[in-house]
SETOR-807529 format. One record per residue: x, y, z of N, C-alpha, C in turn; chain; residue in one letter. Coordinates in Angstrom, 2 decimals. Example, Ala and Ser with C-alpha at 12.3 -4.5 7.8 and 13.67 -1.06 7.14 Angstrom:
BEGIN
[rec [13.19,-5.69,7.80],[12.30,-4.50,7.80],[13.20,-3.30,7.80],"A","A"];
[rec [12.85,-2.25,7.08],[13.67,-1.06,7.14],[12.90,0.03,7.87],"A","S"];
This chain:
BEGIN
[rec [139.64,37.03,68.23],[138.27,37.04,68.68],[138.16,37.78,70.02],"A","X"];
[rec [138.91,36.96,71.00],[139.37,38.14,72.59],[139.42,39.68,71.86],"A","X"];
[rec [140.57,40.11,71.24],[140.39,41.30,71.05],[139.05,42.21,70.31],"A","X"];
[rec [138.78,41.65,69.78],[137.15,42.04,69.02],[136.44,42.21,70.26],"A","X"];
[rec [136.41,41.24,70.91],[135.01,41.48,71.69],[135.44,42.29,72.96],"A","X"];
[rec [136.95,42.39,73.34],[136.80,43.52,74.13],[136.92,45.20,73.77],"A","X"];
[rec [137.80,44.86,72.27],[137.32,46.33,71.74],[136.03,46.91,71.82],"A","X"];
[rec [134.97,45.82,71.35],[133.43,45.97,71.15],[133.35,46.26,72.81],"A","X"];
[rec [133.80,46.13,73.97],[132.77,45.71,75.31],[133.56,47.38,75.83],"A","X"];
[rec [134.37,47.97,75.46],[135.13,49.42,75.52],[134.50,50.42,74.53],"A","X"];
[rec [134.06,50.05,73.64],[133.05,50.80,72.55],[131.71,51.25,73.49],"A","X"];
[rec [131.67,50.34,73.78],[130.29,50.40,74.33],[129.90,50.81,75.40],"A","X"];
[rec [131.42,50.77,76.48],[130.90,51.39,78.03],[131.32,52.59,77.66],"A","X"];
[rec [132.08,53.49,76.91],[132.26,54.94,76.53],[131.39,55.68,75.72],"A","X"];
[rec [130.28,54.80,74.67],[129.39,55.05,74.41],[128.17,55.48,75.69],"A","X"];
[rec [128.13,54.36,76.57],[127.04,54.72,77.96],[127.34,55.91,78.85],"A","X"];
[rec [128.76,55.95,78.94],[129.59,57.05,79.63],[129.14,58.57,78.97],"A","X"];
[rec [129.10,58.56,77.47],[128.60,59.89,76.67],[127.62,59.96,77.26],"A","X"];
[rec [126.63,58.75,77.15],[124.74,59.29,77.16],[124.45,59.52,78.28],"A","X"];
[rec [125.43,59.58,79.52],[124.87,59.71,80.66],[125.76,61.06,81.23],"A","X"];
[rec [126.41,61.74,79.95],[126.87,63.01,80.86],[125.67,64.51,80.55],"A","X"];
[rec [126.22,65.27,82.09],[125.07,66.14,81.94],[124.92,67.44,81.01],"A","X"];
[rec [126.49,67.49,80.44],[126.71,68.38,79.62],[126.17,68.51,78.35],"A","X"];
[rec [125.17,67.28,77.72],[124.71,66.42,76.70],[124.09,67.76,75.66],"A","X"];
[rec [124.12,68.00,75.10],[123.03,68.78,74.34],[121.55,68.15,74.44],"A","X"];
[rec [121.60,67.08,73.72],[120.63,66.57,73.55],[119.53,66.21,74.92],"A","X"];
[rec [120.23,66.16,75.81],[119.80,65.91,77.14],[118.81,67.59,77.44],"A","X"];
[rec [119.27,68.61,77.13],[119.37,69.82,77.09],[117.72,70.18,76.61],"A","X"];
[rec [117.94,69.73,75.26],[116.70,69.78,74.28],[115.36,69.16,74.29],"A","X"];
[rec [115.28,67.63,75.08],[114.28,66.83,75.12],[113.99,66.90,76.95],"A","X"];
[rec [115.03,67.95,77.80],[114.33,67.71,78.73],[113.25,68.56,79.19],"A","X"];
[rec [112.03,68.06,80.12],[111.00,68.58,80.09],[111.17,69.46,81.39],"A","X"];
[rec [109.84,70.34,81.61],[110.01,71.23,82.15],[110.07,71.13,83.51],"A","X"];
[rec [109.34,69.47,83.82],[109.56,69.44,85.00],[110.91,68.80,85.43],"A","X"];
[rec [111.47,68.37,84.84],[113.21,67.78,85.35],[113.49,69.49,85.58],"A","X"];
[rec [113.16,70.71,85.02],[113.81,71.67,85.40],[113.46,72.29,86.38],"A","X"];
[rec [111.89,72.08,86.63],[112.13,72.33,87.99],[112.77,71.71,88.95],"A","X"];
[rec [112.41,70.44,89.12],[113.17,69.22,89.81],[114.21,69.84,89.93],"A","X"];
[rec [115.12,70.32,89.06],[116.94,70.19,89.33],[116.75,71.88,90.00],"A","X"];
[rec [116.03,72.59,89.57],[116.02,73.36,90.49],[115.50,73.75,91.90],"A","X"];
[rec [114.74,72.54,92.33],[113.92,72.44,93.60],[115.43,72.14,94.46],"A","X"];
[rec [115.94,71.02,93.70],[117.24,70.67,95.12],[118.30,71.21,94.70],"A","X"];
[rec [118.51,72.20,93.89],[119.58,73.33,94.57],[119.30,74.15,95.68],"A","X"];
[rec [118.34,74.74,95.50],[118.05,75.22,96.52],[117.58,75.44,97.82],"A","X"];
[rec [117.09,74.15,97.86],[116.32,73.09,99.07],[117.53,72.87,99.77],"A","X"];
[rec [117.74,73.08,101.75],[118.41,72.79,102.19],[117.91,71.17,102.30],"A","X"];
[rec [119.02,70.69,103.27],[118.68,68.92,103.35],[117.66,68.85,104.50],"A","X"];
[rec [116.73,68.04,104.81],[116.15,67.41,105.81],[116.66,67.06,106.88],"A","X"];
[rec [116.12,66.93,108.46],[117.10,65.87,108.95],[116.84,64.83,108.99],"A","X"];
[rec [117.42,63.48,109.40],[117.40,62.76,109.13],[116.31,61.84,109.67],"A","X"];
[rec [115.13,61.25,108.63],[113.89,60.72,109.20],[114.18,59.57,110.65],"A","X"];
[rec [113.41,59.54,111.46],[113.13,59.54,112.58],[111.86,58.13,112.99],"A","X"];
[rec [111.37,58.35,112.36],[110.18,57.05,111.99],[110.51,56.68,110.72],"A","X"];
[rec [110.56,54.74,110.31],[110.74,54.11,109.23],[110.46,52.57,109.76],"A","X"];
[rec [110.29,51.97,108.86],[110.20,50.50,108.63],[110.01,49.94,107.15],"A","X"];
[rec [110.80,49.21,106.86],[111.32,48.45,106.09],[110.71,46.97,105.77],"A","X"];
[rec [109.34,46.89,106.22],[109.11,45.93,106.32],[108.86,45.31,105.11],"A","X"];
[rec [109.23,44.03,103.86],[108.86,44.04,102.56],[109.80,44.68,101.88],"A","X"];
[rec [110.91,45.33,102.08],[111.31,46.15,101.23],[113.02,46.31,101.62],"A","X"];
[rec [113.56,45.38,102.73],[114.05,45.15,102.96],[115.62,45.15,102.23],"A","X"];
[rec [115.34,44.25,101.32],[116.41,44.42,99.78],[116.49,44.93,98.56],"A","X"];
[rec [115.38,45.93,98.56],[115.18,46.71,97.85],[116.32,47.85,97.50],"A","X"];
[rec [116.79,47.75,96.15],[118.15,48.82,96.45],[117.79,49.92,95.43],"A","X"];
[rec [118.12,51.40,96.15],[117.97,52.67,95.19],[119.40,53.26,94.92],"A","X"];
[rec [119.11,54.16,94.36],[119.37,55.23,93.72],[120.05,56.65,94.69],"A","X"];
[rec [121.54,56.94,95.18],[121.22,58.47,95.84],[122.66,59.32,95.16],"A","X"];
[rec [122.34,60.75,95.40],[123.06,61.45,94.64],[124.15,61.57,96.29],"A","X"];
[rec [125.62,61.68,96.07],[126.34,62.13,96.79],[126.47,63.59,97.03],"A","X"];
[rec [125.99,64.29,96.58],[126.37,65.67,96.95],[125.61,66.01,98.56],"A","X"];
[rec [125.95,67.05,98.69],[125.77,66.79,100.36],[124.03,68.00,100.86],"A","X"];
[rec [123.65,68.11,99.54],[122.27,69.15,99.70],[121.39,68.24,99.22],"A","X"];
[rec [121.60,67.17,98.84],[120.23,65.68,98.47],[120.32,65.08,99.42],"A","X"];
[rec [118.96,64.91,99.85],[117.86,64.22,101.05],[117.39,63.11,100.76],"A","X"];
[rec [117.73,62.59,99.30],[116.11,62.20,98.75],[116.86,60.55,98.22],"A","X"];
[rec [116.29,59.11,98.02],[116.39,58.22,97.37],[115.92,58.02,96.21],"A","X"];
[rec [116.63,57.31,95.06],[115.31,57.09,93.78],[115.17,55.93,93.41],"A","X"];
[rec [114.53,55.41,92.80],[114.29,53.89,92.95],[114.68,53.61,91.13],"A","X"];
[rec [114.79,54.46,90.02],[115.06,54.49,88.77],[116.20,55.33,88.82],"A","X"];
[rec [117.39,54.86,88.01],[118.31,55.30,87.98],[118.34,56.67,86.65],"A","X"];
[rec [117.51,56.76,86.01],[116.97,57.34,84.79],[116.01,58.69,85.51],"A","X"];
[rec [115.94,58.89,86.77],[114.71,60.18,87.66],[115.71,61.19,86.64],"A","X"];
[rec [114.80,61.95,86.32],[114.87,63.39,86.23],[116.29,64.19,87.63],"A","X"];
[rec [115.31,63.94,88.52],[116.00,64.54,90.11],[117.34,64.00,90.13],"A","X"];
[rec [117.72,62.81,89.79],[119.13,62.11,90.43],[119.48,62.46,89.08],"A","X"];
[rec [119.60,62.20,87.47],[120.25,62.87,86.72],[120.82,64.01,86.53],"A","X"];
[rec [120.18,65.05,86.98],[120.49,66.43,87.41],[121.48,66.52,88.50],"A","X"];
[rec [121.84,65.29,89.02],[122.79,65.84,90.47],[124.19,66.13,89.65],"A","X"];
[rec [124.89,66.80,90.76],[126.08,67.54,90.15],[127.42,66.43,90.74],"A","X"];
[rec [126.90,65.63,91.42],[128.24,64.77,92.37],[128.12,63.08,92.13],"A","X"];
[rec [128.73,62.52,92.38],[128.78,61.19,92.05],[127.17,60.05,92.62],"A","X"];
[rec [127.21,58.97,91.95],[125.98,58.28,92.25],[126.22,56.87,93.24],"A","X"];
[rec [125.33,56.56,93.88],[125.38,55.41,94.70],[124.50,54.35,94.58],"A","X"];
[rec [124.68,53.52,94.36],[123.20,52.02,94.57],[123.90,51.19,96.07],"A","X"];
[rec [122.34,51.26,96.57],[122.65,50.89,97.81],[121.16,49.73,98.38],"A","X"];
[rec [121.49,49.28,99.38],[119.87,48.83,99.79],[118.93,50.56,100.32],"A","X"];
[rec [117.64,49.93,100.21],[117.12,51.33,101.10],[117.11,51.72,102.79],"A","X"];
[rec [117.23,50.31,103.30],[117.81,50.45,104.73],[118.83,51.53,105.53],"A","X"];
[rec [119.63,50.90,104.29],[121.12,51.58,104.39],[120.88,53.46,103.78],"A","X"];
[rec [120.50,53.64,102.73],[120.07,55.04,102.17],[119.54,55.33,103.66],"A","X"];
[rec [118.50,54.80,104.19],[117.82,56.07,105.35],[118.22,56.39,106.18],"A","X"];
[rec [118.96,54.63,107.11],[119.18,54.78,108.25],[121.41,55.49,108.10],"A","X"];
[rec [121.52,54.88,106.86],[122.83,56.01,107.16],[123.21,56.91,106.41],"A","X"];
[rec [122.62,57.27,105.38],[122.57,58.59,104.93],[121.46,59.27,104.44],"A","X"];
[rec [120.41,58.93,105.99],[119.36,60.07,106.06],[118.61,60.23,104.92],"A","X"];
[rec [117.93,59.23,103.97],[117.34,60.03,102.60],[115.78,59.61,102.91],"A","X"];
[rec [115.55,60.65,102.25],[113.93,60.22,102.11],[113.37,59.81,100.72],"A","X"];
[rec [111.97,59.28,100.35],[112.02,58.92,98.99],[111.67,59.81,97.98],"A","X"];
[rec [111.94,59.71,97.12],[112.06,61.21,96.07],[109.72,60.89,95.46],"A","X"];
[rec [109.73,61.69,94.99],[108.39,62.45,95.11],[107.75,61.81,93.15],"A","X"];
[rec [109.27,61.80,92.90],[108.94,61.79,91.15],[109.12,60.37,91.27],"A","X"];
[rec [109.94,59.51,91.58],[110.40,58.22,91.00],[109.69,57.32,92.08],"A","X"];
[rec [109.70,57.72,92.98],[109.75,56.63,94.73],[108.26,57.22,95.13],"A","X"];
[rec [107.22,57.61,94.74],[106.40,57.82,95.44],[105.61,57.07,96.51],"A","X"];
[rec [105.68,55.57,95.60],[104.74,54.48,96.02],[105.73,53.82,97.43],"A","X"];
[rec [107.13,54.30,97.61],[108.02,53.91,99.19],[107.10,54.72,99.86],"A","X"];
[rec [106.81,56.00,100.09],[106.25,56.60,100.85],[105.91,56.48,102.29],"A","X"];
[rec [105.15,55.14,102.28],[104.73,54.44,103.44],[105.73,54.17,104.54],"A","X"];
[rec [106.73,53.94,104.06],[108.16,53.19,104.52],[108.33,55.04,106.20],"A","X"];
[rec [107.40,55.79,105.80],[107.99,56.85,106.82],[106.40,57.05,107.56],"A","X"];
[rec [105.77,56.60,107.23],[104.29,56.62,108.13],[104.56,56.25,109.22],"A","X"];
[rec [104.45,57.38,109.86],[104.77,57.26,111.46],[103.62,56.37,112.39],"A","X"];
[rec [102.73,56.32,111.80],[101.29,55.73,112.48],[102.28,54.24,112.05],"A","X"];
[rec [101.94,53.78,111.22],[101.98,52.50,110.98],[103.51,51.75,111.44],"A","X"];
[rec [104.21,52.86,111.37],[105.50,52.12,112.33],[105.40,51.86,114.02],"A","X"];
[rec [104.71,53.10,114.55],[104.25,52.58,116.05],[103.38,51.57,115.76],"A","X"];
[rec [102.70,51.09,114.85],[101.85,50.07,115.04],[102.69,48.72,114.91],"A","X"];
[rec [103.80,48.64,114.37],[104.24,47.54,113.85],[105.39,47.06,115.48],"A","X"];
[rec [105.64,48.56,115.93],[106.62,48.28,117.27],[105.98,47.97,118.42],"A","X"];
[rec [104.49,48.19,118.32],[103.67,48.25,119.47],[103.84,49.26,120.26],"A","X"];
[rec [104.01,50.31,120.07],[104.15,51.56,120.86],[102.80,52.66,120.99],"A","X"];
């Protein structure tokens, strides 16, 4: 029975391992036009520096999505974005604290729109009293 069900639990993470590589055909065929721009916006997009105004307030343990390669700026809050599928380098889940304040990301445009706020510079001097 042990062996069944870990054959079955190895079936299945090499099965997830296929559907999530980028070489996919099928990935190829059903993707739309805007994942192609997307994957081509951040090749060529240098990185940002690193935001400067933030607060976290509410959102605290909120954990995303970031691509390791070293030309992505950006967080995603769905591990399934268009933008972070397309990355060419390994993936991270992290809190979003941690994404901004130590590796500089901002929130991606397709998946994270509704973080946005989290960099409103007005509303963070308002919250520091400055």
């Amino acid at each position: 029975m042990l062996k069944n069900t870990l054959a079955g639990m190895v079936c299945l993470l090499i099965s997830l391992a296929a559907c999530q590589s980028p070489d996919n055909a099928q990935t190829e065929q059903t993707g739309t036009q805007e994942a192609g721009t997307a994957a081509a916006d951040t090749v060529q997009r240098q990185p940002r520096p690193k935001p400067e105004h933030y607060s976290f307030k509410g959102v605290e343990k909120t954990r995303v999505y970031i691509c390791m390669d070293e030309t992505e700026d950006t967080f995603h809050q769905k591990h399934d974005c268009p933008v972070l599928v397309s990355c060419k380098s390994t993936f991270r889940n992290l809190t979003l604290p941690r994404a901004v304040e130590a590796f500089g990301r901002y929130n991606c445009e397709t998946c994270s729109a509704d973080l946005a706020y989290v960099f409103d510079e007005d509303a963070v001097q308002f919250e520091t009293g400055l």
